[in-house]
C-alpha positions in Angstrom: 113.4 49.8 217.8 113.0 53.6 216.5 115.2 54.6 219.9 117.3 52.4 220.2 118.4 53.4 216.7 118.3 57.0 217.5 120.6 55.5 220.8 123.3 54.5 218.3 122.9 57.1 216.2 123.7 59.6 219.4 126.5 57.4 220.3 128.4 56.7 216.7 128.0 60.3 216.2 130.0 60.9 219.3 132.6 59.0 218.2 132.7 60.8 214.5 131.1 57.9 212.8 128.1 58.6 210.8 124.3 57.5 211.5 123.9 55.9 208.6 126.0 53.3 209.4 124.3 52.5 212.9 121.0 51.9 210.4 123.0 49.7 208.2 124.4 47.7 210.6 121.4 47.7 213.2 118.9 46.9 210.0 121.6 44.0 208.7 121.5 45.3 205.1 123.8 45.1 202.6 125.0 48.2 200.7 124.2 48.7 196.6 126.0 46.2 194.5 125.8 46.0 190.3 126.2 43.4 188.4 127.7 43.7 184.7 128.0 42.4 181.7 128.7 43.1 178.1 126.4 42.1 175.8 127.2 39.7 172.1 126.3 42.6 169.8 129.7 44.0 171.4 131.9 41.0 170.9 131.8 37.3 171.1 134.7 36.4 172.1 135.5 35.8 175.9 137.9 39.0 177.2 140.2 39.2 180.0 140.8 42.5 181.3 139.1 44.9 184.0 135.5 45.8 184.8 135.0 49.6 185.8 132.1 50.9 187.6 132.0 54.6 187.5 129.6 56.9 189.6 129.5 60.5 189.0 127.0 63.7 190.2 126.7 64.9 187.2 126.5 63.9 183.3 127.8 67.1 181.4 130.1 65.0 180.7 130.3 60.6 180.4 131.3 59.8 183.8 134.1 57.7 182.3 135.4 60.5 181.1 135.3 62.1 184.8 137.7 59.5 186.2 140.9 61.2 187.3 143.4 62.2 190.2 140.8 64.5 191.4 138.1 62.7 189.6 134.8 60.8 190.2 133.9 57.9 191.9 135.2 54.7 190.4 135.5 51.0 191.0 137.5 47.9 189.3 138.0 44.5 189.2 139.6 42.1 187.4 137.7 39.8 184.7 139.3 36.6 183.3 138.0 35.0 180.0 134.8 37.0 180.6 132.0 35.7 178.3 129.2 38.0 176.9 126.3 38.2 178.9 128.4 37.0 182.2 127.8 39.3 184.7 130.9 40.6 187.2 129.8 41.8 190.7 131.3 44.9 192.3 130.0 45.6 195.4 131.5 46.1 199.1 134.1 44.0 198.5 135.4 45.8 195.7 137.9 48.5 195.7 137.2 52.3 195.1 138.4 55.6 194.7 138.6 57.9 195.8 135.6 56.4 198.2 137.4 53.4 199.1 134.2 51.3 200.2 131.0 50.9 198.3 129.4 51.3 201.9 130.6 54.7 202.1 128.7 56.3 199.3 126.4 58.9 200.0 122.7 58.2 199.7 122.1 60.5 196.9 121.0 60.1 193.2 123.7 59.3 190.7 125.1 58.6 187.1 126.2 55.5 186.5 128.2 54.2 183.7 130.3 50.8 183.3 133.8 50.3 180.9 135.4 46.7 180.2 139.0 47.8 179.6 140.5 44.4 177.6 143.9 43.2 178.0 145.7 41.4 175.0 148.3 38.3 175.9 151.9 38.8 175.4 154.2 36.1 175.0 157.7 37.9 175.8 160.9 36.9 174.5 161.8 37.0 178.3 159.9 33.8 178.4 157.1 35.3 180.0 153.0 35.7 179.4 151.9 39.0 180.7 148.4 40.2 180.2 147.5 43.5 180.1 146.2 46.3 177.9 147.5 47.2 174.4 147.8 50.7 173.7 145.5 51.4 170.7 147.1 55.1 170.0 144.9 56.6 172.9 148.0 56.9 175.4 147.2 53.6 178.0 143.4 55.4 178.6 141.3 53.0 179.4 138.5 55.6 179.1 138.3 56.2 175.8 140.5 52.9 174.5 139.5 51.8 171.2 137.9 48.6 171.4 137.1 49.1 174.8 132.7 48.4 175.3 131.1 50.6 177.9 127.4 51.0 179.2 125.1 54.0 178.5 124.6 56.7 181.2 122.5 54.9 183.3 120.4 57.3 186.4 119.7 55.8 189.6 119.2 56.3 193.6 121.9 54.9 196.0 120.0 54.2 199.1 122.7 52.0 201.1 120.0 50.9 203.5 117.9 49.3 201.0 120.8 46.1 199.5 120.0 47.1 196.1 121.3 45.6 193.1 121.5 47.4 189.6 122.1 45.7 186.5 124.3 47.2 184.0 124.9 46.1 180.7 127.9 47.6 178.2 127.2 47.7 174.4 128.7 50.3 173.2 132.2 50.4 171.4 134.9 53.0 171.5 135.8 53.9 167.9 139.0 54.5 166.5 141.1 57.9 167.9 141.8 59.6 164.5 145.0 60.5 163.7 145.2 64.6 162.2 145.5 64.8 158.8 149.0 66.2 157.6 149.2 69.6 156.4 151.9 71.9 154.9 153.6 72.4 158.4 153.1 69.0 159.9 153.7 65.7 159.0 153.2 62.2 160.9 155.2 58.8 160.9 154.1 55.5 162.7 156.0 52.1 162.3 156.0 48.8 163.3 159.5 48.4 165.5 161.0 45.0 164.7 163.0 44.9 168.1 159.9 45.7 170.2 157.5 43.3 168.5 160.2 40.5 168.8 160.2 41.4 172.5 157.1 41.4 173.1 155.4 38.8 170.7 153.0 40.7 169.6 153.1 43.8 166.9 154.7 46.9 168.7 154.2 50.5 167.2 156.3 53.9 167.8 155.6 57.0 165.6 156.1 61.1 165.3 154.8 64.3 164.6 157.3 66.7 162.4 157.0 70.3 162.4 158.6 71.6 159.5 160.0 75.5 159.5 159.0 78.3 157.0 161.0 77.8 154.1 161.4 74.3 154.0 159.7 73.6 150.9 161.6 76.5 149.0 164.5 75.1 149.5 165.0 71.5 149.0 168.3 71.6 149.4 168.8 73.1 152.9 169.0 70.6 156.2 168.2 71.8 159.6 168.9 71.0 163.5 166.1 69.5 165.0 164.4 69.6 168.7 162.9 66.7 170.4 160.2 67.8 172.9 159.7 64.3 174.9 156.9 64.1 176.8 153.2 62.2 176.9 151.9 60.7 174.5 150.1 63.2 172.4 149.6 63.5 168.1 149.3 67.3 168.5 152.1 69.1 167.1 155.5 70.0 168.7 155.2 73.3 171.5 151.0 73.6 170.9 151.7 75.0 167.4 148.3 75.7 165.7 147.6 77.5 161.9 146.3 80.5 162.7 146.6 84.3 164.2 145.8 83.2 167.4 148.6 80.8 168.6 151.6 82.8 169.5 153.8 80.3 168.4 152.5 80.1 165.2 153.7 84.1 164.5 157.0 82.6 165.9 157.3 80.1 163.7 156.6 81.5 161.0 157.6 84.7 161.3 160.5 86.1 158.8 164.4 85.8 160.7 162.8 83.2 163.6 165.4 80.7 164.0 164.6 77.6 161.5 164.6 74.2 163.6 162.6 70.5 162.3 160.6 70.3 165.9 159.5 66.7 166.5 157.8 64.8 169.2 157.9 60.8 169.4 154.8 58.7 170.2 156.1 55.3 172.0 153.5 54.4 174.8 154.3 51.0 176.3 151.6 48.2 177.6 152.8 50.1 181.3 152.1 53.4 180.6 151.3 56.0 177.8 155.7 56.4 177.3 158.0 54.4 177.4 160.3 56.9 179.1 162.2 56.1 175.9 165.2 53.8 177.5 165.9 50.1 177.6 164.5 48.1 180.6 163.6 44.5 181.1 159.9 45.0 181.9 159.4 47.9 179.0 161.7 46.1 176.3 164.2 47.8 174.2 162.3 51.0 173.6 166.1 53.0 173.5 166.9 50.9 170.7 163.5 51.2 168.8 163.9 54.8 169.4 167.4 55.2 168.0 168.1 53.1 165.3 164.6 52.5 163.8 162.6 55.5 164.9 165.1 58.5 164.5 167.0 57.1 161.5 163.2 57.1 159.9 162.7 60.1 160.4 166.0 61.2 159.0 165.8 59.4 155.8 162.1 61.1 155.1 163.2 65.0 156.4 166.1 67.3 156.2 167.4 66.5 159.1 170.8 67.2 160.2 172.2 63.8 161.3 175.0 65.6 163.6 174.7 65.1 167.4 175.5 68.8 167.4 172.2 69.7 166.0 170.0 67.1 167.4 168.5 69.3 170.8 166.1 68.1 173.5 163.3 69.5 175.7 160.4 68.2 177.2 158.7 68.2 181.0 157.7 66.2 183.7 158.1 62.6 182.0 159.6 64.4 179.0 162.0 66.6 181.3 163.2 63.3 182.8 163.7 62.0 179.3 165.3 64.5 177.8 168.1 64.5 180.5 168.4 61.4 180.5 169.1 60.8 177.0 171.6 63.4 176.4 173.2 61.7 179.7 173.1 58.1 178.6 173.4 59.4 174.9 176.3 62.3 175.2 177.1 62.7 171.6 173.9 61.6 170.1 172.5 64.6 171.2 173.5 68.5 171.4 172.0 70.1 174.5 168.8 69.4 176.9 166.4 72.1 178.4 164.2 70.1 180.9 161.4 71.2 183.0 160.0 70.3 186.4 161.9 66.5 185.2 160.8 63.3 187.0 163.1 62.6 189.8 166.8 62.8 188.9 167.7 61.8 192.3 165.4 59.1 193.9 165.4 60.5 197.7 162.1 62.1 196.9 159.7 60.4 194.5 156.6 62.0 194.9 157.3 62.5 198.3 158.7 59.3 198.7 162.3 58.7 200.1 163.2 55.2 198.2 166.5 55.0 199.8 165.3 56.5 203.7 161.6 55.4 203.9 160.5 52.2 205.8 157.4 52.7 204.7 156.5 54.7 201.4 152.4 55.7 203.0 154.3 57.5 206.3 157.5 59.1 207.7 158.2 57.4 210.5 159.6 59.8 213.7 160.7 58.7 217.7 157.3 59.0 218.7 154.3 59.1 215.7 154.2 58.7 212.3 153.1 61.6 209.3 151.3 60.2 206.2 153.4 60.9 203.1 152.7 64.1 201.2 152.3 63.1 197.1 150.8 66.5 196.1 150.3 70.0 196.9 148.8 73.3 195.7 151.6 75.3 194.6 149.9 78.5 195.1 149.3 77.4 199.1 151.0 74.4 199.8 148.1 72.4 201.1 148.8 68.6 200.6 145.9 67.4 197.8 146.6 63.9 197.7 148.3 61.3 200.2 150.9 58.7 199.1 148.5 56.4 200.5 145.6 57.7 198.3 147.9 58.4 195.2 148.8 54.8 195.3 145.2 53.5 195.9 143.9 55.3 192.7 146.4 53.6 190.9 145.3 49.7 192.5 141.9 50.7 191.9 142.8 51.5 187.8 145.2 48.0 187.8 146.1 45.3 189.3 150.2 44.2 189.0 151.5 47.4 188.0 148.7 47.6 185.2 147.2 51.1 186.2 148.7 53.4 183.2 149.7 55.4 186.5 152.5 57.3 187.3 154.5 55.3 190.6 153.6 52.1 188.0 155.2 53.3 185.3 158.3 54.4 187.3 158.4 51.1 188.6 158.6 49.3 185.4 160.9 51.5 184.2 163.5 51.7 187.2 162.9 48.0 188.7 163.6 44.4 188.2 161.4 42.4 186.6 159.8 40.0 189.2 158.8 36.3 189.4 155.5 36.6 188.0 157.1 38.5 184.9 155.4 41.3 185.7 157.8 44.4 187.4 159.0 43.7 190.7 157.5 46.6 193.0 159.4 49.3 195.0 156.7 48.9 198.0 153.6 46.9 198.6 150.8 49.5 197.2 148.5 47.8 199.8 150.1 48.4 203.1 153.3 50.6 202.0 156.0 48.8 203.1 159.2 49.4 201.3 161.3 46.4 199.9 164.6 47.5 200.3 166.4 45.3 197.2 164.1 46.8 194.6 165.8 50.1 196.3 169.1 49.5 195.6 168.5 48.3 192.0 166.3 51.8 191.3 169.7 53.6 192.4 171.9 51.4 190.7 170.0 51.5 187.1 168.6 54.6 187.1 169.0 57.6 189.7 170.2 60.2 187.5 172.6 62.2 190.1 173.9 58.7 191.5 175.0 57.8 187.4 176.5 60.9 187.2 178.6 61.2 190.3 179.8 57.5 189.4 180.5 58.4 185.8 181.6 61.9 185.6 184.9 60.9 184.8 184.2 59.1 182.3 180.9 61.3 180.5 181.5 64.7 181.8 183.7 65.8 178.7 180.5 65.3 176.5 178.1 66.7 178.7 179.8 70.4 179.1 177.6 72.9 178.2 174.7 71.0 177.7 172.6 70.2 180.5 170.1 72.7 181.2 167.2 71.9 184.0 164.4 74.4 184.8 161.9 73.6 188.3 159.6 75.4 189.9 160.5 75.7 194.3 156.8 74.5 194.7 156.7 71.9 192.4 152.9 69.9 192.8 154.7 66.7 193.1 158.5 68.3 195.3 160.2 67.2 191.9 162.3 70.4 192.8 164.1 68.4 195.3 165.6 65.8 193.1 166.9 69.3 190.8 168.5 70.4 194.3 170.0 66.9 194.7 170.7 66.9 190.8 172.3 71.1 191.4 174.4 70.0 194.8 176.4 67.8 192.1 176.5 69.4 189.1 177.4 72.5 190.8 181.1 71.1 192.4 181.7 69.0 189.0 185.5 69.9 188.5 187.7 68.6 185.6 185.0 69.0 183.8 182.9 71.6 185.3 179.4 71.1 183.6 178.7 74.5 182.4 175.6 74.3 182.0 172.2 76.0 184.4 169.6 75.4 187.0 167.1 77.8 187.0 164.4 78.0 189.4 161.1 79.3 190.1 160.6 81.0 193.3 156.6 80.0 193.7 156.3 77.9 190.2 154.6 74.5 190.1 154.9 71.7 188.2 153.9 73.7 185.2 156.4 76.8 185.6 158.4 77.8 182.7 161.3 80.3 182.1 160.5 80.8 178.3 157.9 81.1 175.9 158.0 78.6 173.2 159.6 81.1 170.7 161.9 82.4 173.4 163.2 79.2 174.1 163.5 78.0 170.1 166.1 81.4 170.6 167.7 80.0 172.9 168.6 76.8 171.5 169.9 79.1 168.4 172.3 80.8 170.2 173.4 77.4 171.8 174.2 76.3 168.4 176.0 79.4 167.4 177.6 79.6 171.0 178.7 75.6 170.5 179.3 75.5 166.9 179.9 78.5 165.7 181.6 77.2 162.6 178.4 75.4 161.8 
C-alpha cells in the first residue's frame, strides 16, 4: 500500500498536483470540518445572518481582525433563524478565501476563531423584505460589528488526512464603537433621517464631524465657507487633523493668516456598504435627499456656515473622489468647486479592470485565440497584478451572499444598478462564473457613468460647472482608476461653449494614494478659488 502511494505521489507530482492529495484521496478521508455555534449567554433569540470561520498563522492580532484583501484565511456561510447552541458546519463544501477549498489548507498548526455577523429584516417602502446587516456605526465591518458574538482564539493542528472535526463555540460580544468626545475644535452630529427610515422600515442614521477654524469662538458673529471631504466612513476628524505639535495640519490649521474654512466630513453608511456614495438609488434609498435637506441644513442651523453654493467646496478620494464629483455634477449650484482624487470610475469602460460596456465576461478578456484573466490590482511601484477579477470577486462572495459583502464591486452595484426580482440589486455579472449581463450594462451607463452624463448634458450643466471641476490620479493607480480620468480628460478637454476650465493633474508613477497637495496646501488652494471666483465675497 506504502508504494503504491508513493506511485501516485511520483505521478500527481508530475502533473503539479500535490502529494497530499494522492493520500487523501487514496486513504478516502475527509478534510477538517468545524461545527459552530453561539452559545445563550450571548443571545437567545434565533439570528439570521452569516457564520465566519477564520484561520490565521499567527495571533498578534484576533484573526478576525486579520481578514482583508490581502488577509487571512476565512470562510462563510449563511445562517437562517440560527438558534443558540445550533451548530453550523463549514467544511469542504464551504467557500473560502483566499484558499478557496477547505481541502487545500496546509497541514500546519493554526488560530482559529469564529464571528456570527447578524442581519436585521427590512421591510422597504419598495415593497420588499431584504435581510442583511445594519450598520451599528462601525462602517458595514462585520469584524468588529457591535452586537456581533465571536469565539475565543482557539489553537489547533490541521492534519487534512485525519477528517477531523473541531467544535467552536462563540460567546463573546462586540461592544459598542465609541464615538470621540467633542473638543474645542471638533464637534459631532448624528440624526435619525425621516426619508431613509420611511424607506427602509427600520430607523436609518446619518451624522458628521465639524472642524471648526481658529477664531471661531472669538467671533460669534463671523460665517465661513465650508469643505466637504467625502469619503469612508470614519469619526476621525476632517484631513487627519489631531491636537498637538506633531500633526502638520494642526500648525496649519491653526496657525495665524491660514485660510479660515468649517471642514466637515458626513457619516452615511448604507446596509450595502460603509457609504452610501451619497446619491439617490433604488437599492440604497434616498440617501441624496437625506443628505441635502436633512443632513446639511442640520448642520447649518447648529454652525456658522455659509449657506451660499459659492462657499460650500468638495474633496474627497477614491469613493469620496467619486462623490465629490459627482455631486457638484448632479448638484451644480449647490456646490462651489470639487478637488477629487484617484475618484471611483467616472467612465465605466474600466472598473477595476473591468470593461462593463466591452467585456463578455468580467473574470477574462477574451482575444481570437486565448483568453487573459482580468487584472483588479497592481503594485504601483512595479506593476505586478496582486489580485485577479476572479479572486477580487470571490473575497467578496465569501464575505456575502446577494450583494451583502460590504465590498467594493457590491457596493458599485447597488449603487449603479437596478434593483432585481428578489429586491435585492440586480448584478452587473454573475460573481460565480463572470459572465456579464448586458442590460444591467446599459442601465449603469444610463444612470450613472459620469463622462457619458456629461457629454449628454453639457449643454444644459456646463455653465455651472466652469471653473470647478478639479480631478487629481495617479498614472499607476492600484485599481487603473486613471483610465476612467483619461476617459473623464478626452471630454472635458474639447468642452466648447462652455469650456470647463477647470484641471486634471496627474501623477506620473502615483497610486491610488498619490496626492498633489498637502492638506494645508490644498485648504490654500480652495482660498484662492474663492477669491479667484468671488472676489466680491
Amino acid at each position: 500500500m506504502k508504494n503504491k502511494l508513493f506511485l501516485m505521489a511520483l505521478m500527481l507530482a508530475a502533473l503539479g498536483l500535490p502529494a497530499a492529495s494522492a493520500q487523501q484521496g487514496a486513504a478516502g478521508s475527509k478534510p477538517a470540518a468545524f461545527n459552530i455555534s453561539f452559545s445563550p449567554a450571548a443571545g437567545s433569540e434565533p439570528v439570521t445572518g452569516r457564520m465566519f470561520l477564520v484561520i490565521s498563522r499567527t495571533d498578534t492580532i484576533e484573526p478576525r481582525l486579520q481578514v482583508g484583501r490581502y488577509g487571512t484565511q476565512f470562510f462563510g456561510t449563511d445562517v437562517d433563524q440560527l438558534q443558540p447552541l445550533q451548530q453550523v458546519t463549514i467544511d469542504a463544501s464551504t467557500l473560502g478565501y483566499p484558499v478557496n477549498k477547505m481541502e487545500e489548507i496546509p497541514p500546519g498548526d493554526y488560530y482559529v476563531q469564529a464571528v456570527l455577523n447578524k442581519y436585521t429584516q427590512f421591510k422597504r417602502a419598495d415593497g420588499h423584505t431584504l435581510w442583511m446587516h445594519m450598520d451599528q456605526w462601525e462602517g458595514q465591518d462585520w469584524r468588529r460589528s457591535p452586537g456581533n458574538i465571536y469565539s475565543k482564539v482557539q489553537k489547533i493542528s490541521i492534519n487534512q488526512s485525519a477528517g477531523q472535526t473541531v467544535k467552536l463555540q462563540a460567546d463573546q460580544i462586540i461592544p459598542p464603537i465609541p464615538v470621540p468626545p467633542d473638543t474645542k475644535w471638533v464637534k459631532h452630529i448624528k440624526i435619525q433621517s425621516n426619508k431613509l427610515t420611511r424607506f427602509w422600515g427600520h430607523p436609518i442614521y446619518i451624522g458628521a464631524t465639524i472642524l471648526l477654524p481658529k477664531g471661531y469662538d472669538e467671533n460669534p458673529d463671523k460665517y465661513y465657507p465650508t469643505v466637504y471631504q467625502q469619503g469612508h466612513f470614519s469619526l476621525a476628524p476632517p484631513f487627519r487633523f489631531a491636537e498637538g505639535e506633531n500633526n502638520e495640519f494642526y500648525k496649519d490649521w491653526t496657525s495665524d493668516g491660514f485660510p479660515p474654512f468649517i471642514a466637515i466630513t458626513l457619516q452615511h453608511p448604507c446596509p450595502y456598504f460603509d457609504d452610501s456614495y451619497a446619491v439617490n438609488t433604488p437599492n440604497n434609498g434616498p440617501f441624496g435627499d437625506a443628505i441635502h435637506q436633512e443632513l446639511i441644513p442640520e448642520i447649518e442651523k447648529k454652525f456658522r456656515c455659509i449657506k451660499e453654493g459659492y462657499a460650500r467646496l468638495l474633496t474627497g478620494g477614491s469613493t469620496g473622489g467619486w462623490e465629490s464629483f459627482a455631486l457638484q455634477v448632479l448638484y451644480p449650484e449647490f456646490y462651489g468647486g470639487t478637488w477629487s482624487y484617484s475618484p471611483d470610475p467616472l467612465d465605466f469602460r474600466n472598473v477595476e479592470g473591468i470593461d462593463v460596456y466591452g467585456d463578455k465576461n468580467a473574470f477574462y478578456k477574451e482575444h481570437e485565440w486565448y483568453k487573459v484573466a482580468t487584472a483588479n490590482t497592481r503594485n504601483p511601484l512595479t506593476g505586478e497584478v496582486r489580485l485577479t477579477s476572479e479572486q477580487r470577486n470571490t473575497m467578496e462572495m465569501v464575505n456575502g451572499t446577494r450583494g451583502r459583502s460590504a465590498g467594493q464591486l457590491d457596493i458599485w452595484s447597488a449603487v449603479f444598478g437596478p434593483v432585481g426580482p428578489d429586491g435585492y440589486f440586480k448584478p452587473l455579472f454573475d460573481k460565480q462564473t463572470g459572465a456579464m449581463d448586458p442590460a444591467v450594462a446599459q442601465y449603469w451607463k444610463e444612470h450613472w457613468d459620469m463622462r457619458y452624463y456629461l457629454e449628454n448634458n453639457w449643454e444644459r450643466v456646463g455653465a455651472k460647472l466652469v471653473g470647478k471641476l478639479n480631478i487629481i490620479a495617479g498614472r499607476m493607480d492600484d485599481f487603473y482608476l486613471n483610465f476612467g480620468v483619461y476617459h473623464m480628460e478626452d471630454f472635458l478637454s474639447k468642452t466648447k461653449n462652455p469650456y470647463y476650465g477647470g484641471t486634471i493633474s496627474y501623477g506620473e508613477r502615483g497610486g491610488h494614494s498619490y496626492h498633489n497637495y498637502t492638506n494645508g496646501e490644498l485648504i490654500r488652494v480652495m482660498a484662492a478659488h474663492l477669491k479667484k471666483m468671488h472676489p466680491d465675497k
